[in-house]
C-alpha positions in Angstrom: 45.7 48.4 91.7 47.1 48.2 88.2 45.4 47.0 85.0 47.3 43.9 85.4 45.8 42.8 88.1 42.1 42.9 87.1 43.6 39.5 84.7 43.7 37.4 87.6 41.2 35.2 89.0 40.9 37.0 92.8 39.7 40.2 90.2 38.0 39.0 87.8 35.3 41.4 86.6 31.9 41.2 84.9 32.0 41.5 81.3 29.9 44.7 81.6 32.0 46.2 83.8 35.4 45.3 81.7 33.5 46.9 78.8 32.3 50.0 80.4 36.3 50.0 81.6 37.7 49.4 78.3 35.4 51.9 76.8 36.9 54.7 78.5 40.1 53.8 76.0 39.8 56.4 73.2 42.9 55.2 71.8 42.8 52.3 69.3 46.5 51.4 69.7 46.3 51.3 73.5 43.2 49.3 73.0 45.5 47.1 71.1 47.7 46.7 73.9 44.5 45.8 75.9 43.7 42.8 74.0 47.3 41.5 75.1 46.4 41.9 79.3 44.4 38.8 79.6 42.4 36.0 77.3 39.3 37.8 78.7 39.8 40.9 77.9 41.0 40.1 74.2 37.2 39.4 72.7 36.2 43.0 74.5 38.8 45.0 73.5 38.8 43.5 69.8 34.9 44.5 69.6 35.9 48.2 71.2 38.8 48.5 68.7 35.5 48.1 65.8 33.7 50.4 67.0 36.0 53.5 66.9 37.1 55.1 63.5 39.0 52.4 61.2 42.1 53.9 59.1 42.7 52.1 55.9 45.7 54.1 54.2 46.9 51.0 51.9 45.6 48.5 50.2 47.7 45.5 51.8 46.6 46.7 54.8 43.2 46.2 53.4 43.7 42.6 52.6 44.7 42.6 56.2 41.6 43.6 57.7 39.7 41.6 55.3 41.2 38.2 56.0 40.7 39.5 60.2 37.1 39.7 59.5 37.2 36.7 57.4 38.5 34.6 60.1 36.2 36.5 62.7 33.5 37.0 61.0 31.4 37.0 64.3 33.1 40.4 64.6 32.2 42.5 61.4 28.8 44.0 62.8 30.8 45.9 65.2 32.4 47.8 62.4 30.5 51.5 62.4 32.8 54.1 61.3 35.6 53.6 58.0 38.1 55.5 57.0 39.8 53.9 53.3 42.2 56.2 51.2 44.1 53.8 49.9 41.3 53.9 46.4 43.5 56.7 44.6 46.6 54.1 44.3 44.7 51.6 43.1 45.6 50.4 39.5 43.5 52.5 37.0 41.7 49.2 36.3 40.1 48.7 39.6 39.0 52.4 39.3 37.2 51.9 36.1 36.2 48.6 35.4 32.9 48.3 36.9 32.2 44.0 36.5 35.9 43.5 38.1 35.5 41.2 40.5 34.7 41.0 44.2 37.8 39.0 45.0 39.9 41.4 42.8 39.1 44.8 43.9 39.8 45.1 48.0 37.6 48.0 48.0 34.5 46.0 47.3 35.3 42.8 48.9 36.1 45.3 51.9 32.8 47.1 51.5 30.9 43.3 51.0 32.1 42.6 54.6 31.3 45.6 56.8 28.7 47.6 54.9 25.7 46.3 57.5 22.9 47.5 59.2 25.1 48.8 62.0 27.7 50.5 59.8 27.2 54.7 60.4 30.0 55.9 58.3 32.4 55.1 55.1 34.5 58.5 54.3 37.5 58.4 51.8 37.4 57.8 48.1 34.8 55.9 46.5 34.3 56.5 42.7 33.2 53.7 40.9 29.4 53.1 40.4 29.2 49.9 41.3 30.6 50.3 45.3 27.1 52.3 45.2 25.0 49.6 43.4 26.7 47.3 46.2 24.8 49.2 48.7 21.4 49.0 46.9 21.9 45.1 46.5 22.6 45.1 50.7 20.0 47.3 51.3 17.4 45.3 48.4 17.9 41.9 50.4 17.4 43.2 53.9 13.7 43.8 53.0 13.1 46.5 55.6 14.0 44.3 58.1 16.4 45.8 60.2 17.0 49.5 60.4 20.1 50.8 58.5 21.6 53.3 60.6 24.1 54.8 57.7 25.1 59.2 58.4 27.1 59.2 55.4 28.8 57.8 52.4 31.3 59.5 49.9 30.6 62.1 47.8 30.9 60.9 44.1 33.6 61.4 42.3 31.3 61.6 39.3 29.1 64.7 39.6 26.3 63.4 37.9 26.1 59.7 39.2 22.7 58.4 39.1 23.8 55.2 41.0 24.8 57.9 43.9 21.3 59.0 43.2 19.1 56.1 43.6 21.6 54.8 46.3 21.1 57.1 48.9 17.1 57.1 48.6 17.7 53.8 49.8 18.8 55.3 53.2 16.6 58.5 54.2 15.9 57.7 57.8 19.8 57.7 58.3 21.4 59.7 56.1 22.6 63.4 57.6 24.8 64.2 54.7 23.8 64.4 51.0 25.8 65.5 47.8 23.4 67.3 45.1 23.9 68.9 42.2 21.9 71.7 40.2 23.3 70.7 36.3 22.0 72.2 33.2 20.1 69.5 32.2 18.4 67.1 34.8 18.1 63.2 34.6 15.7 61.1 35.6 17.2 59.8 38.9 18.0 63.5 40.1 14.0 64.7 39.8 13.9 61.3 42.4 16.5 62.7 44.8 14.9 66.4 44.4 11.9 64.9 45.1 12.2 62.5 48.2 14.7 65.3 49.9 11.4 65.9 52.3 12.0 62.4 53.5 15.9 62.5 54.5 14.3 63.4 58.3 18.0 63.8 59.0 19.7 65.4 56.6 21.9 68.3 58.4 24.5 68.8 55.6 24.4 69.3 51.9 27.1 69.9 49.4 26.0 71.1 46.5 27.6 72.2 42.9 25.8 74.1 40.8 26.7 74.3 36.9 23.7 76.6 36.0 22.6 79.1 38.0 18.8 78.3 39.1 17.2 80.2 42.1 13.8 78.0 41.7 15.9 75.0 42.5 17.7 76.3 45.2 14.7 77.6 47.0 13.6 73.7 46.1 16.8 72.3 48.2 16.7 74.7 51.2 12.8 74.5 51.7 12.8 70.8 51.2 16.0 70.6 54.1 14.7 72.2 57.2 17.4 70.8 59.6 20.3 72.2 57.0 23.1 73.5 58.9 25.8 73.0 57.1 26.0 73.9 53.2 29.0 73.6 51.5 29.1 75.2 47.7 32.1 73.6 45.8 31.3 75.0 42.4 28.9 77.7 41.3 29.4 78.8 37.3 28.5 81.8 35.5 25.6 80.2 32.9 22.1 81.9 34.3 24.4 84.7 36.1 22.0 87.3 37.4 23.1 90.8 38.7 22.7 91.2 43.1 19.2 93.8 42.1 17.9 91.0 39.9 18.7 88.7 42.4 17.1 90.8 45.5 13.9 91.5 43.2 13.3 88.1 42.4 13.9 86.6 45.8 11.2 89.8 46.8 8.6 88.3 44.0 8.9 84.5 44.8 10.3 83.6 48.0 10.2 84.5 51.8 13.0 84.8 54.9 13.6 81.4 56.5 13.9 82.1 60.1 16.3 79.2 60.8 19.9 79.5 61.4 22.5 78.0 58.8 25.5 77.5 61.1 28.2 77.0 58.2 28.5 78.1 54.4 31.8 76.9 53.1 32.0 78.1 49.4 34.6 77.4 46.9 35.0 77.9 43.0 32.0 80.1 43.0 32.3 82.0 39.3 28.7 83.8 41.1 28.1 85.0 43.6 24.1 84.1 43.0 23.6 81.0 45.6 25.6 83.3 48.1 23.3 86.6 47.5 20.2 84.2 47.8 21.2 82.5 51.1 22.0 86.0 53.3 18.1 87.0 52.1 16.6 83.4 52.7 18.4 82.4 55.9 17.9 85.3 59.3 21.3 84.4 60.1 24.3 82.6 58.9 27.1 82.0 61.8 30.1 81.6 59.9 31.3 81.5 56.3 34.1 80.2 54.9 35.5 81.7 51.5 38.7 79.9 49.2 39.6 81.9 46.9 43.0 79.6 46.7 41.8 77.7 43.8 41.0 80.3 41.7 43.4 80.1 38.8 42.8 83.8 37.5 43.2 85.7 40.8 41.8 89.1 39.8 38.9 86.9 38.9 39.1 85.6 42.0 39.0 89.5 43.7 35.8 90.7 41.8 34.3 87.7 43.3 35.2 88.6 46.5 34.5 91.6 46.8 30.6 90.7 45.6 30.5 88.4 48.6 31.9 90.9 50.8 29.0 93.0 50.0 26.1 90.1 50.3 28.0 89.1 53.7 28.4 92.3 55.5 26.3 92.7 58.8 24.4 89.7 57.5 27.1 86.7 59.1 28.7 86.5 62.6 32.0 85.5 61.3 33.9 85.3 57.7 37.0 83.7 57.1 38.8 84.5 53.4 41.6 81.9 52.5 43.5 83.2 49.2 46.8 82.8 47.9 49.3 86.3 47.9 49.4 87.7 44.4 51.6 91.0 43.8 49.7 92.1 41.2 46.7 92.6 43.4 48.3 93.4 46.5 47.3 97.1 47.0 43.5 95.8 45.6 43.7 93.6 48.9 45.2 96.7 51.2 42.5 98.7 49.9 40.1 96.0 50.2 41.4 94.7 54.0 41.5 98.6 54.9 38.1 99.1 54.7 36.6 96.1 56.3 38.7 97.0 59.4 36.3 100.4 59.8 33.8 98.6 60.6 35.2 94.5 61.9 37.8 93.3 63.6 39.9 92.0 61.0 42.7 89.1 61.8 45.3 87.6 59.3 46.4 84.3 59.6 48.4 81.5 57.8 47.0 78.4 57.4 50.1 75.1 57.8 49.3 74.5 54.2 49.5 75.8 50.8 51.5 78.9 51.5 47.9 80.1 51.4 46.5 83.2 53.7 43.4 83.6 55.5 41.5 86.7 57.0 39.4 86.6 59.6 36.4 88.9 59.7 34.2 89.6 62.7 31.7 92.4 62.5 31.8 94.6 65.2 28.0 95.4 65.8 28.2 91.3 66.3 30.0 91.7 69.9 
């Protein structure tokens, strides 16, 4: 039997059974060709075609999918998971002004339409305070009514957004992911969001930047986020920079071993090496870290940093990967340095399709 023939009367099937059939599609485009086998089948494959992740790369394509939901607006609830990166080539106005209008910007009208109860998702760009504040409003007017089932949102593009802030409080049953920061100077909104982190009962994955180095707060974080597993550091500057003894006394004098797993640390721009120090004490085991190195403008900067991690990391992580860009000045620095990690791990190169970047692999050999 083809799928042709389950459109004719003799085999017609129940609409469970044509959704548990059509379900087994992971493709949206063939679920698209779906829709086109019979007028039955169209309302069940449009409702599948929602629920899988929605790709927004332009913003005509948004007005596309605005005036679909317009005209079947029966179907927006089924919306769970969007994808829009068409926000960077918007006009610079709709990236600043934050009273443009609804009908103006397709990024909020978009957002008005599928940002429901239901919706699990929204990843892309999303830099403008008011797309948060649009969320409150949503979240404000359903009164506790219905449970919001949101995982994650996107980071801000402002560091220290305080709508981002007050926003995601708004969703701590749901929410796995969180962006924080630990600034110089903290504002009224971030004690909030430090504060309620013991409610976000799901909250597996933190990014964090850090502008001043502050143990206390970071014991704050990782105490306060029991299920953390992954931890991604995108900035870590010098101010408050402490030396690794100063760093192993004071975790000695304040702080005990957490005997949980963290499953990923991906660190970047890290000017210290303090966070990482701290974690290798506070966690019993980290299973993979991830060091980029490529963004480092100064790379012998970029060297002394690594080889500080190197010494926090070693025996103390299952696996270690170091992306960096090739720099003749510091190529026998890296021999040297790649030599003597091989004594003791099994040391891979690779290069990453990307970049013209490389990447070592380091697996300790007591691990195996």
């Amino acid at each position: 039997m083809s799928i042709n023939d389950l459109s004719t009367p003799r085999f017609r099937l129940p609409l469970e059974v044509e959704l548990f059939i059509l379900d087994s599609v992971d493709d949206i485009k063939d679920l698209a060709q779906c829709k086109r086998v019979c007028k039955a089948w169209m309302p069940v494959a449009s409702r599948l075609m929602l629920l899988k992740p929605i790709l927004i790369v332009r913003e005509e394509n948004a007005w596309k999918f605005i005036s679909y939901l317009n005209t079947n607006i029966e179907l927006k609830g089924y919306v769970r998971h969007l994808i829009v990166t068409f926000r960077a080539q918007l006009n610079f106005e709709y990236m600043t002004d934050e009273t443009s209008l609804d009908e103006e910007n397709p990024y909020k009208k978009l957002l008005s339409l599928v940002f429901h109860e239901n919706l699990e998702i929204i990843e892309g760009s999303m830099d403008d305070a008011s797309s948060y504040q649009l969320m409150q409003n949503i979240a404000s007017q359903n009164n506790g009514q219905k449970k919001f089932k949101l995982k994650r949102i996107p980071d801000p593009f402002e560091e220290e957004s305080d709508t981002y802030k007050n926003t995601v409080i708004c969703f701590t049953e749901s929410l796995e992911h969180l962006y924080l920061l630990i600034p110089r100077q903290i504002s009224d909104a971030g004690i909030r969001l430090f504060r309620s982190l013991k409610k976000f009962t799901c909250l597996t994955s933190v990014a964090l930047s850090v502008e001043r180095n502050n143990l206390v707060t970071l014991k704050f974080i990782i105490d306060d986020c029991p299920l953390l597993q992954n931890l991604e550091i995108d900035y870590v500057g010098n101010e408050g920079d402490m030396t690794t003894d100063q760093v192993e006394h004071w975790f000695e004098e304040n702080d005990t071993r957490n005997d949980s797993y963290l499953k990923v640390l991906d660190v970047s721009n890290c000017f210290s090496c303090n966070p990482v120090e701290y974690l290798v004490l506070k966690y019993r085991k980290i299973e993979r870290v991830l060091i980029d190195l490529s963004s480092y403008t100064d790379q012998l900067e970029a060297a002394s940093v690594l080889l500080r991690m190197i010494k926090a990391l070693d025996y103390k992580v299952d696996l270690y990967e170091i992306t960096f860009y090739p720099d003749r000045r510091l190529h026998l620095l890296y021999n040297l340095l790649f030599s003597t990690l091989s004594l003791h791990n099994r040391v891979s190169t690779h290069a990453p399709s990307h970049n013209e970047v490389l990447a070592i692999t380091v697996t300790p050999l007591n691990q195996n």
